[in-house]
N, CA, C and O atoms as a GROMACS GRO file, in nm:
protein
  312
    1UNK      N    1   0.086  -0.117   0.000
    1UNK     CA    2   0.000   0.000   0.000
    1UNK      C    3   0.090   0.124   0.000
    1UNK      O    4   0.192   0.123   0.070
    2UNK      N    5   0.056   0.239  -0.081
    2UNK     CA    6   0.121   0.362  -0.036
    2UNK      C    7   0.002   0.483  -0.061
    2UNK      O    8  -0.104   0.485  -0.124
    3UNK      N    9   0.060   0.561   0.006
    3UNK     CA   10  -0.039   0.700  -0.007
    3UNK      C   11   0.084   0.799  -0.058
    3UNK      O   12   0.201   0.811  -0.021
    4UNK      N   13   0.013   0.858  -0.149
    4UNK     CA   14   0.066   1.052  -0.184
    4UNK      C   15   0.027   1.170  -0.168
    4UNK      O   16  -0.083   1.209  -0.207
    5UNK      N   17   0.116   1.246  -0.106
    5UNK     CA   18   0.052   1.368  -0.059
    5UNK      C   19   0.146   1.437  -0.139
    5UNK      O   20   0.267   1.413  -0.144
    6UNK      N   21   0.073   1.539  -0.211
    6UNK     CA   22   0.139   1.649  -0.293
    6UNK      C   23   0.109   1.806  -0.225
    6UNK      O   24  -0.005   1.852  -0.226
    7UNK      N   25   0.199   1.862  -0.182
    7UNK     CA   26   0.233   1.974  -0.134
    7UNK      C   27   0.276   2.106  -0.185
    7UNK      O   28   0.381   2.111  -0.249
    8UNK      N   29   0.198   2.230  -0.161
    8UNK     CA   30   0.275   2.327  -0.276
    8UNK      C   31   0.393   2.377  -0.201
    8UNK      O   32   0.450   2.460  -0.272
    9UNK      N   33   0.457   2.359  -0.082
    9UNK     CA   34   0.556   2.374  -0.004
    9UNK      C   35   0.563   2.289   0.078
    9UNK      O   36   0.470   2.221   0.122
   10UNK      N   37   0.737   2.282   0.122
   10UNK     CA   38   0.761   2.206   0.258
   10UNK      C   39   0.708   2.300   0.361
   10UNK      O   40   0.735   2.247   0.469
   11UNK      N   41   0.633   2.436   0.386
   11UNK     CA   42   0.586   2.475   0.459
   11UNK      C   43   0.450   2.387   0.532
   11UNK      O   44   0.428   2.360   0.650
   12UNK      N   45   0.384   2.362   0.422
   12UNK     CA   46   0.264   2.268   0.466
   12UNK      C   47   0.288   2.142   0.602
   12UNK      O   48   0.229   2.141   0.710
   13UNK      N   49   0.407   2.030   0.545
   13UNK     CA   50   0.402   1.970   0.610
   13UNK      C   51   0.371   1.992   0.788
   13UNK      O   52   0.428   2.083   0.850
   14UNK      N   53   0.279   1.900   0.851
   14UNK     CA   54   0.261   1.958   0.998
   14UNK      C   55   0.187   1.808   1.024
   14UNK      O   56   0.164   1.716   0.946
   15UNK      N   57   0.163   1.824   1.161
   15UNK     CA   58   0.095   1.697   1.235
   15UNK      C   59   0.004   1.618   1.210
   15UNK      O   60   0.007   1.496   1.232
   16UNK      N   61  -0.067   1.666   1.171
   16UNK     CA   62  -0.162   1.640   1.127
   16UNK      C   63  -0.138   1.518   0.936
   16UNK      O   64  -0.182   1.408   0.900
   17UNK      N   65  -0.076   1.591   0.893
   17UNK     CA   66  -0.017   1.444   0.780
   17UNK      C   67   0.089   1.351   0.834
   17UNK      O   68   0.138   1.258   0.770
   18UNK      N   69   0.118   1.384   0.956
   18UNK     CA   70   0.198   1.289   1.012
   18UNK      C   71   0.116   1.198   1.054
   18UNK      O   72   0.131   1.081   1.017
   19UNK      N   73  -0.016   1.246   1.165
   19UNK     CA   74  -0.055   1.135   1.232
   19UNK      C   75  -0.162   1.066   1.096
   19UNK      O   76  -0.213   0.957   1.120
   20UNK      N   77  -0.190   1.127   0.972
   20UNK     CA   78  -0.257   1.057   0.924
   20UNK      C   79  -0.130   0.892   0.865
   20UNK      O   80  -0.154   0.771   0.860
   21UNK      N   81  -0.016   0.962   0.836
   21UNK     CA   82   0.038   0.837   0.809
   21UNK      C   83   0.033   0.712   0.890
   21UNK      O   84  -0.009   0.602   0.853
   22UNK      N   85   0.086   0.749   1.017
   22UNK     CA   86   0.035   0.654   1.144
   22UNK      C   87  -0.080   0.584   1.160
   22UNK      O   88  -0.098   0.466   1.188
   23UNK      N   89  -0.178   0.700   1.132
   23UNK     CA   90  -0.342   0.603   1.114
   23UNK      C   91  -0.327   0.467   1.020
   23UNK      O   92  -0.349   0.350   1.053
   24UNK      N   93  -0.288   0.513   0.910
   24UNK     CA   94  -0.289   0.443   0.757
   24UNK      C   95  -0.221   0.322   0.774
   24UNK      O   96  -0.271   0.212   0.747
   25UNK      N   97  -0.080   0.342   0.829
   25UNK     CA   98   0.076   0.216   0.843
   25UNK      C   99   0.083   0.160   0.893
   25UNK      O  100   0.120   0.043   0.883
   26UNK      N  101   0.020   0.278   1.048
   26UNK     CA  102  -0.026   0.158   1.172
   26UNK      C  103   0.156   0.142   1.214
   26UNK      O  104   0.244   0.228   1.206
   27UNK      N  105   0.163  -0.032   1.267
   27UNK     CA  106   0.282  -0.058   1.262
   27UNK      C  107   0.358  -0.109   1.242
   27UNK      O  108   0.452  -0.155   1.307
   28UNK      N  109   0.305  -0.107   1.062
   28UNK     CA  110   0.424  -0.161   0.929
   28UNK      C  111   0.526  -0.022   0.901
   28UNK      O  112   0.524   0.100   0.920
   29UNK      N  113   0.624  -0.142   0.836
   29UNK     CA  114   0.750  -0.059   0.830
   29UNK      C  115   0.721   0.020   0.715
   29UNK      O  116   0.635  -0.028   0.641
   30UNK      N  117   0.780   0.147   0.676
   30UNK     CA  118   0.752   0.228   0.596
   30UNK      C  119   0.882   0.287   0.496
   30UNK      O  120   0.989   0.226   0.499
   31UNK      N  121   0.874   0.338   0.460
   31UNK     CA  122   0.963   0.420   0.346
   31UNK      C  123   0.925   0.579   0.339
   31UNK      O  124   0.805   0.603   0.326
   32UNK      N  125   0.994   0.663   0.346
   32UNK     CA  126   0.984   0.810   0.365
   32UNK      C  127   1.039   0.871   0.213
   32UNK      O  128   1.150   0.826   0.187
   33UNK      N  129   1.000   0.936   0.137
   33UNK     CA  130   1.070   0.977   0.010
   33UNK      C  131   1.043   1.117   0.003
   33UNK      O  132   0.924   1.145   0.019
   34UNK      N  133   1.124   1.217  -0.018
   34UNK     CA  134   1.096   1.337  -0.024
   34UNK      C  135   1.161   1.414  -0.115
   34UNK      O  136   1.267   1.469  -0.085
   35UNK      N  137   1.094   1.432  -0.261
   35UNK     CA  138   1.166   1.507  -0.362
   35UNK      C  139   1.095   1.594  -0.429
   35UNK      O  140   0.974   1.594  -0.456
   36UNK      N  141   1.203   1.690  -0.462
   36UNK     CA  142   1.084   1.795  -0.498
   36UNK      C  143   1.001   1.809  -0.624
   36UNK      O  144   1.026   1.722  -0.708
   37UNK      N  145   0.913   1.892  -0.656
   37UNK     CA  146   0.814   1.839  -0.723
   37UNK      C  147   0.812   1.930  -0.864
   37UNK      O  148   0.703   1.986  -0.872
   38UNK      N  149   0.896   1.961  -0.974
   38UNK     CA  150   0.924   2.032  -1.042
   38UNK      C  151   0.801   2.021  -1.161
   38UNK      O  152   0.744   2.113  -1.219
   39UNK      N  153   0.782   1.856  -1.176
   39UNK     CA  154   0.717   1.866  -1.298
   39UNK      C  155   0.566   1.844  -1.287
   39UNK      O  156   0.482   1.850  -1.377
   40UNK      N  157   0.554   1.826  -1.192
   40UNK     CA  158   0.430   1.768  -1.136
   40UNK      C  159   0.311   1.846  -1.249
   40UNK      O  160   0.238   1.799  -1.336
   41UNK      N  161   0.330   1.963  -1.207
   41UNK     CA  162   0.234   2.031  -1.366
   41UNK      C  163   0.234   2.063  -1.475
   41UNK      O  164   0.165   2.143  -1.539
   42UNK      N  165   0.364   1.959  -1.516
   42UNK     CA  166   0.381   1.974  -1.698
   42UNK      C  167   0.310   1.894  -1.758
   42UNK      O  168   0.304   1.780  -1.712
   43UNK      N  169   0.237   1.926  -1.875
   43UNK     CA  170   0.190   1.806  -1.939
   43UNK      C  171   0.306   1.741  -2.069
   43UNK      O  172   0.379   1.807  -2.143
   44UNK      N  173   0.293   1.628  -2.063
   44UNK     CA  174   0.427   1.580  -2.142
   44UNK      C  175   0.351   1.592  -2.287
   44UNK      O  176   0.232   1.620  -2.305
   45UNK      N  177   0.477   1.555  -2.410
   45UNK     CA  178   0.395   1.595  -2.506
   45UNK      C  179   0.296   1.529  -2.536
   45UNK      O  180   0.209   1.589  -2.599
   46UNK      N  181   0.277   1.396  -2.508
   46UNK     CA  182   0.143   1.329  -2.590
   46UNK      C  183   0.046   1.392  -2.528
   46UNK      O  184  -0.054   1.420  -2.593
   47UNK      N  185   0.054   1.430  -2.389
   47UNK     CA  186  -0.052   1.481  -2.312
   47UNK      C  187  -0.119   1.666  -2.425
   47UNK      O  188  -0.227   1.725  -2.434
   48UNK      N  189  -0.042   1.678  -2.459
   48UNK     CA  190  -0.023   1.835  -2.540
   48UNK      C  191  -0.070   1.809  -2.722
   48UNK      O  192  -0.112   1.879  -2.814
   49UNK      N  193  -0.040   1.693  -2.704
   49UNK     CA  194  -0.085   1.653  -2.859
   49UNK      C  195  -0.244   1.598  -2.897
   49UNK      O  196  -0.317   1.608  -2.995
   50UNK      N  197  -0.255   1.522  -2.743
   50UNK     CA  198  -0.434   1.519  -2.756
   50UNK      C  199  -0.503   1.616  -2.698
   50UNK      O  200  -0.625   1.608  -2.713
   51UNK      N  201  -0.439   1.757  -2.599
   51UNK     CA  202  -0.513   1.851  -2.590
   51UNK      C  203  -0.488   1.943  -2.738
   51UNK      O  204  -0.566   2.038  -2.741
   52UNK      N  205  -0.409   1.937  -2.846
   52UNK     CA  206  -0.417   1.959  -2.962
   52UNK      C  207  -0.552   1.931  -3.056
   52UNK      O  208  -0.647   1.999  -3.095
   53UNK      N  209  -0.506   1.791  -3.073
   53UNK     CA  210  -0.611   1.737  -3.161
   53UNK      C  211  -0.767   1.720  -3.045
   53UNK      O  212  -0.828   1.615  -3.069
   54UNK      N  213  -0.807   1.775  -2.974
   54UNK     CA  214  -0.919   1.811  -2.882
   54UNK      C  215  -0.976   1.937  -2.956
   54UNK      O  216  -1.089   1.953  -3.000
   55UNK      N  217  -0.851   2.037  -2.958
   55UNK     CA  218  -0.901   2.159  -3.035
   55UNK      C  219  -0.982   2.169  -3.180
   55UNK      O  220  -1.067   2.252  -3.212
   56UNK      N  221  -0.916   2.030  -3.279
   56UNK     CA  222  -0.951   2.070  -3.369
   56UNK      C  223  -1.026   1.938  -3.421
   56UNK      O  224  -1.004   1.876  -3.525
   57UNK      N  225  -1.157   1.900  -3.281
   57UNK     CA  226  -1.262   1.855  -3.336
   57UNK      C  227  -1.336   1.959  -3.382
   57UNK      O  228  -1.304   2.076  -3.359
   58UNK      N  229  -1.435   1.928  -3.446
   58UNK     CA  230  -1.580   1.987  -3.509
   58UNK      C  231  -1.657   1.996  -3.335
   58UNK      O  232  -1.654   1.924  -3.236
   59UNK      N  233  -1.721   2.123  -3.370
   59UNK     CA  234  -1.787   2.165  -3.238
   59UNK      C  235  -1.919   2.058  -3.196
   59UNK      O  236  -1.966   2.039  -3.084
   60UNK      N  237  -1.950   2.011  -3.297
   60UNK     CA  238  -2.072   1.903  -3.256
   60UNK      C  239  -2.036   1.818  -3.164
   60UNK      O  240  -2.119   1.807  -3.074
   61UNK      N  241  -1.888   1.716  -3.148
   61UNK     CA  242  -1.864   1.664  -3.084
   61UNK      C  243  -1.804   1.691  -2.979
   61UNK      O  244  -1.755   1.600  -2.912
   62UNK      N  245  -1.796   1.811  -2.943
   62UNK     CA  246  -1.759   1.889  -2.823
   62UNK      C  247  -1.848   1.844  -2.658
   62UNK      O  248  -1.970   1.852  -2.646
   63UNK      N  249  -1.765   1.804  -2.561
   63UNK     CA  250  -1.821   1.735  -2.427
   63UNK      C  251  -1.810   1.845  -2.351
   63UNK      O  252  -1.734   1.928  -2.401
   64UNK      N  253  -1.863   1.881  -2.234
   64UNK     CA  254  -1.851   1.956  -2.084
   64UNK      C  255  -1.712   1.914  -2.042
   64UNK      O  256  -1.660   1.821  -2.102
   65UNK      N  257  -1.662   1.962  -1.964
   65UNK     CA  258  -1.555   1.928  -1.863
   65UNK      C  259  -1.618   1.836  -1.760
   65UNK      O  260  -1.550   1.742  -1.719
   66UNK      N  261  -1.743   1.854  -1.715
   66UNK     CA  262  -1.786   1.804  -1.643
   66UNK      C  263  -1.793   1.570  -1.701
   66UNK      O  264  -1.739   1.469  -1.659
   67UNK      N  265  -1.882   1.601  -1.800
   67UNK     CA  266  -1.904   1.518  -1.887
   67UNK      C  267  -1.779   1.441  -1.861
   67UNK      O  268  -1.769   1.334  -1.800
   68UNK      N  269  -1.658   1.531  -1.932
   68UNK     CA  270  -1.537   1.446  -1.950
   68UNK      C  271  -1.517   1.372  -1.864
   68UNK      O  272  -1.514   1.250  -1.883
   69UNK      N  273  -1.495   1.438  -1.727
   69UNK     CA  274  -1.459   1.372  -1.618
   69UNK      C  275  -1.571   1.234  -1.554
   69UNK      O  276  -1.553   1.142  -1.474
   70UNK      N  277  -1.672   1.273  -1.625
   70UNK     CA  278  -1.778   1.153  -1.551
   70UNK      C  279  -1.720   1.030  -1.660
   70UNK      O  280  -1.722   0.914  -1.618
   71UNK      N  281  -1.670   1.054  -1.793
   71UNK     CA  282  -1.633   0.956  -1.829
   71UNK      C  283  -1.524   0.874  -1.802
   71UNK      O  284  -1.521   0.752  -1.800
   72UNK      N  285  -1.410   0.977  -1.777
   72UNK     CA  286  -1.292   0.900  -1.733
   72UNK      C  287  -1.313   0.822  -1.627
   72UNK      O  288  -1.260   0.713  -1.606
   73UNK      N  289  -1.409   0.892  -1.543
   73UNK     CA  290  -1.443   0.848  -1.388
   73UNK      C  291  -1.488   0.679  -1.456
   73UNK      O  292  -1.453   0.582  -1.389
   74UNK      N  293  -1.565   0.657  -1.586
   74UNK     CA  294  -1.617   0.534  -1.558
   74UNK      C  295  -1.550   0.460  -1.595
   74UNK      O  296  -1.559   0.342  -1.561
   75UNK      N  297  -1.464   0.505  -1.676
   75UNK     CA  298  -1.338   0.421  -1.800
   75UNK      C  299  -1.236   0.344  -1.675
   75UNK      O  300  -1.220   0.222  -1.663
   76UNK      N  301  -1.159   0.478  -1.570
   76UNK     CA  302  -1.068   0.432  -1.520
   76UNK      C  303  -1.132   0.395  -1.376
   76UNK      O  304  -1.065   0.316  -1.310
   77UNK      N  305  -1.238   0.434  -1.324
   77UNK     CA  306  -1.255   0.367  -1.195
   77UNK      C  307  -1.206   0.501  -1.099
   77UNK      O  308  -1.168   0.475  -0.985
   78UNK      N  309  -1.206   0.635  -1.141
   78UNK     CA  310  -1.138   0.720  -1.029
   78UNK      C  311  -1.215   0.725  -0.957
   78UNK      O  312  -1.197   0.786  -0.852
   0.00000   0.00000   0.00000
């Protein structure tokens, strides 16, 4: 099992995500990793190439954002 917590600073970290780890791990052994988070909001290119070719459907087939997400939601299980 692992959990991720994404942070917009090491300011954030505080007790409270500590004791949630504890809740979660209990008292299995764990692994601590802490690196920083540079790319976290790049989209790579394929990601840039289907928000490309997104642009240049025909407006008929145009979805909500909302929509989108209810689909991915069913595709991937989020």
């Amino acid at each position: 099992m692992y959990a991720t917590y994404h942070l917009s600073s090491a300011e954030e970290v505080n007790n409270e995500i500590l004791e949630a780890i504890k809740a979660t791990f209990k008292s299995k052994p764990i692994t601590i990793i802490v690196e920083e988070d540079e790319d976290y909001s790049l989209l790579s290119d394929e990601m840039k190439a289907e928000l490309d070719n997104r642009l240049s459907e025909a407006d008929e087939q145009y979805i909500t954002a909302e929509s989108s997400i209810n689909l991915l939601n069913k595709k991937y299980g989020l």
